[in-house]
C-alpha positions in Angstrom: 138.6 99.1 196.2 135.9 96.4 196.8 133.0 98.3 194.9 135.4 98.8 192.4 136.7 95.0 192.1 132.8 93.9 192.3 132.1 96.3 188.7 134.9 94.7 187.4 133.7 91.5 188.4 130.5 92.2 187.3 131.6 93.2 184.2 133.7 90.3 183.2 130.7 87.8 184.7 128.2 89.9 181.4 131.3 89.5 178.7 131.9 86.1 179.6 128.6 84.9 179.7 128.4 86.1 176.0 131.5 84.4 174.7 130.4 81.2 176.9 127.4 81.0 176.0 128.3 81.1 171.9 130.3 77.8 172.4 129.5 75.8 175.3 125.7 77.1 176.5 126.3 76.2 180.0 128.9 77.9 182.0 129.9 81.5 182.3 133.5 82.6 183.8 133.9 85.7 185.4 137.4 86.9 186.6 138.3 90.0 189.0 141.8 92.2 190.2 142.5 89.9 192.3 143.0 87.0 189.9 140.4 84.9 191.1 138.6 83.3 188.1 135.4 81.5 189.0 133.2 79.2 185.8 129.7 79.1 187.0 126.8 76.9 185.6 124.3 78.2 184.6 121.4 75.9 185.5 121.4 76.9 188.9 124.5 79.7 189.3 126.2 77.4 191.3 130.4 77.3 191.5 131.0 74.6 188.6 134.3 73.5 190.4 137.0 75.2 192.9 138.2 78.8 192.1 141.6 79.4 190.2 144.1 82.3 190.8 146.6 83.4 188.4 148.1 85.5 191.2 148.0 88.7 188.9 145.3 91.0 188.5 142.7 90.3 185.6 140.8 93.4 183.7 139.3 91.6 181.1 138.0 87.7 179.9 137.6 85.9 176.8 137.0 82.7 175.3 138.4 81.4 172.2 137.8 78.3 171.2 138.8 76.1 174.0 141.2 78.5 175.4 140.5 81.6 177.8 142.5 84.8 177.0 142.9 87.1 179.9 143.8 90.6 180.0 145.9 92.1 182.6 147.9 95.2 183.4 150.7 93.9 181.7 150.0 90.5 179.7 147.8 88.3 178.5 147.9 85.2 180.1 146.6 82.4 178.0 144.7 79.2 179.7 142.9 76.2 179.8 139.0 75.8 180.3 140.1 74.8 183.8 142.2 78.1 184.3 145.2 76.0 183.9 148.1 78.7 182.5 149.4 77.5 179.3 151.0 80.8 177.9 151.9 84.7 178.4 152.0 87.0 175.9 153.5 90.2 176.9 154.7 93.7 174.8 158.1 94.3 175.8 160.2 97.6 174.2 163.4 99.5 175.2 164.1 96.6 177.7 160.2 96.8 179.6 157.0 95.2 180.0 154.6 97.8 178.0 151.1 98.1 179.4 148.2 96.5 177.7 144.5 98.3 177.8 142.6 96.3 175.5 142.7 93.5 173.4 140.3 91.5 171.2 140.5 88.0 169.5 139.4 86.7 166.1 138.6 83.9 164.4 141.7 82.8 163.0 143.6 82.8 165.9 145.0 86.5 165.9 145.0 88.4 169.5 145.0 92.2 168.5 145.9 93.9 171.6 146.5 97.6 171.9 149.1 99.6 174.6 147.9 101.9 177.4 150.3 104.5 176.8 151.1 104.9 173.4 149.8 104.2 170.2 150.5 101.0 169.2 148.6 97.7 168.2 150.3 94.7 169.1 149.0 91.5 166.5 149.9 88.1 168.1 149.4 84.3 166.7 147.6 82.9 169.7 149.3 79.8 168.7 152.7 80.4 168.5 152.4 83.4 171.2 155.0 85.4 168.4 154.1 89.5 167.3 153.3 88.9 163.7 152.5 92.9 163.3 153.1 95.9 164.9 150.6 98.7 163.8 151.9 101.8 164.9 149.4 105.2 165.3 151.4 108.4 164.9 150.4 111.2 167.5 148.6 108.6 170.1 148.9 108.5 174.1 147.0 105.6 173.9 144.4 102.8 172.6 141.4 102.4 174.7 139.0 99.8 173.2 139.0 97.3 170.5 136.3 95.6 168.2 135.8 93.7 164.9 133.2 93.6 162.4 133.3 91.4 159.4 137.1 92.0 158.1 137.8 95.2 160.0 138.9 96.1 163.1 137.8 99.4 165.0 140.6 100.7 167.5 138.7 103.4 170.1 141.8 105.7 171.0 142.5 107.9 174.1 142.0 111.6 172.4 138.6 110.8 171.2 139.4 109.1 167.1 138.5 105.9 166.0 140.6 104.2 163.5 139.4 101.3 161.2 141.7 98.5 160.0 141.7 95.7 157.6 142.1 92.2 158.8 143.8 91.1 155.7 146.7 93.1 155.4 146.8 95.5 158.3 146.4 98.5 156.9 144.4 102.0 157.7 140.9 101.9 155.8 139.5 105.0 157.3 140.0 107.5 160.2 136.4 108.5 162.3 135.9 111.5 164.7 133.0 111.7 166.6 134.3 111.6 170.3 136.3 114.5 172.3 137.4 111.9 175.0 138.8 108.7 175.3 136.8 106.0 173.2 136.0 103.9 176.3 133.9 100.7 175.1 132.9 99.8 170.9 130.0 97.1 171.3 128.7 95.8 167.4 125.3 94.8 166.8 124.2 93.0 163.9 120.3 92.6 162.9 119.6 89.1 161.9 122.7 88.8 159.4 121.2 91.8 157.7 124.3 93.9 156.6 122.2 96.9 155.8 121.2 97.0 159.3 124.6 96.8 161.4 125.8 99.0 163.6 129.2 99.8 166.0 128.5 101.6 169.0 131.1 104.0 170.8 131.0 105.0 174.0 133.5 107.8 175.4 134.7 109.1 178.4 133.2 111.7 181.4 134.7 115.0 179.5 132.8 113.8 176.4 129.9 111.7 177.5 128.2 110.9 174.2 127.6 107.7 172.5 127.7 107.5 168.9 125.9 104.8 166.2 127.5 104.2 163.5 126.7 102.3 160.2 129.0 99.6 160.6 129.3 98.9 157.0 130.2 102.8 155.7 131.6 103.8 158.5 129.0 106.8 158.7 127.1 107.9 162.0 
């Protein structure tokens, strides 16, 4: 369990460096399963104040804006720069708390978070904390990771497709195989602004083991 909470932790400390380092340049957050969230600065890696805890496990961080979205087994608790809570967003159906695996956030405010066990993708109005969509993949045990580029977003699912959405209205724009296991991580990259040279990466599972390029902007490995 403690190597296992230190990946994690690890992890989160890379992501969150990213997203921290996009809008504020000199602190980093990492988070870990035992709801500990810690900012750092990054001058000299020091502890930039006391540590937070949620009390609930944490499997993922984000920032947004001048909020920090956190992903847990069950919700997505939404907080202050100072880990303050503000607001939880969870899925609930037939009476329960559905599990969330993944979730990503975009500019205009929308949290696209997918379930662990079935195939659905949950759109919430980080604002308001209210569903405005429910995207709903027939014949799925389960969405696995989640990315955008430009105006679409790429869900990685558990049996090895990955399914490409528009932004705008929600709906399908293309269906991708290239994975026999679960699609575990989708990173972008994006050569200096050049759109002709951008690429999503996917990443799958042990029974499947490869890593496919694509060409983010036909969809094509």
């Amino acid at each position: 369990m403690a190597f296992y909470l230190f990946i994690c932790h690890f992890y989160i400390l890379f992501f969150g460096f990213a997203n921290s380092w996009r809008y504020y340049f000199r602190s980093v957050y990492t988070a870990s399963l035992d709801g500990t969230i810690i900012r750092w600065n990054l001058q000299n890696l020091a502890e930039d104040r006391k540590k937070i805890n949620l009390k609930t496990a944490i499997t993922s961080i984000k920032i947004f804006k001048d909020r920090l979205i956190c992903g847990g087994f069950s919700s997505l608790l939404i907080c202050d720069l100072n880990a303050t809570l503000l607001k939880t967003l969870t899925i609930t159906e037939d009476g329960g708390v559905t599990e969330i695996s993944c979730f990503h956030v975009l500019e205009n405010g929308e949290v696209w978070a997918g379930t662990r066990h079935d195939g659905k993708i949950h759109v919430f109005d980080i604002s308001t904390g209210h569903v405005k969509h429910v995207i709903s993949i027939p014949n799925c045990r389960g969405i696995s990771s989640i990315n955008v580029f430009d105006d679409k977003i790429w869900a990685g699912l558990k049996h090895g497709e990955i399914y490409i959405y528009s932004v705008k209205d929600y709906s399908i724009w293309k269906q991708l195989q290239g994975h026999e296991d679960a699609v575990k991580v989708l990173y972008n990259i994006r050569e200096s602004n050049d759109v002709l040279h951008s690429y999503m990466i996917s990443g799958a599972g042990s029974r499947d083991g490869r890593v496919c390029v694509w060409n983010a902007t036909e969809e094509t490995l």
